[in-house]
C-alpha positions, 0 to 999 in steps of 0.5 A: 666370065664363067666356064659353066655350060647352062643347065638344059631345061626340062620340057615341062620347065618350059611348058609350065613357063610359056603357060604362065607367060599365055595367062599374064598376057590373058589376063592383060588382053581381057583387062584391056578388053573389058577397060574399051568396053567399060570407057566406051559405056561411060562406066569405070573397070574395075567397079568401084565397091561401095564401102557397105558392099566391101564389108558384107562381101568379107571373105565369102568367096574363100568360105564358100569353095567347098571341100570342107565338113 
């Protein structure tokens, strides 16, 4: 067994890791959220992309953020 005491943790260590636990358990509750609503409207979440959709979305979203010439 070791003889270290454990490093104290900044404030902001913490803040940054409780925040990241809140937008994972987010992230979950809405998937959830959206998945009751989804069964019941008889549909299926996430929406299944048909194969022409997947290939004309390509990567848009990451040429389209802007901040570039």
């Amino acid at each position: 067994m070791s003889d270290q005491v454990p490093r104290s943790r900044s404030l902001r260590d913490i803040e940054l890791e409780v925040e990241a636990e809140g937008r994972e358990w987010t992230k979950r509750r809405l998937e959830e959220r959206l998945q009751e609503e989804a069964e019941r409207d008889g549909k299926v979440f996430p929406p299944q992309r048909t194969k022409s959709q997947a290939s004309s979305d390509g990567m848009d979203g990451i040429n389209n953020r802007g901040g570039g010439p």
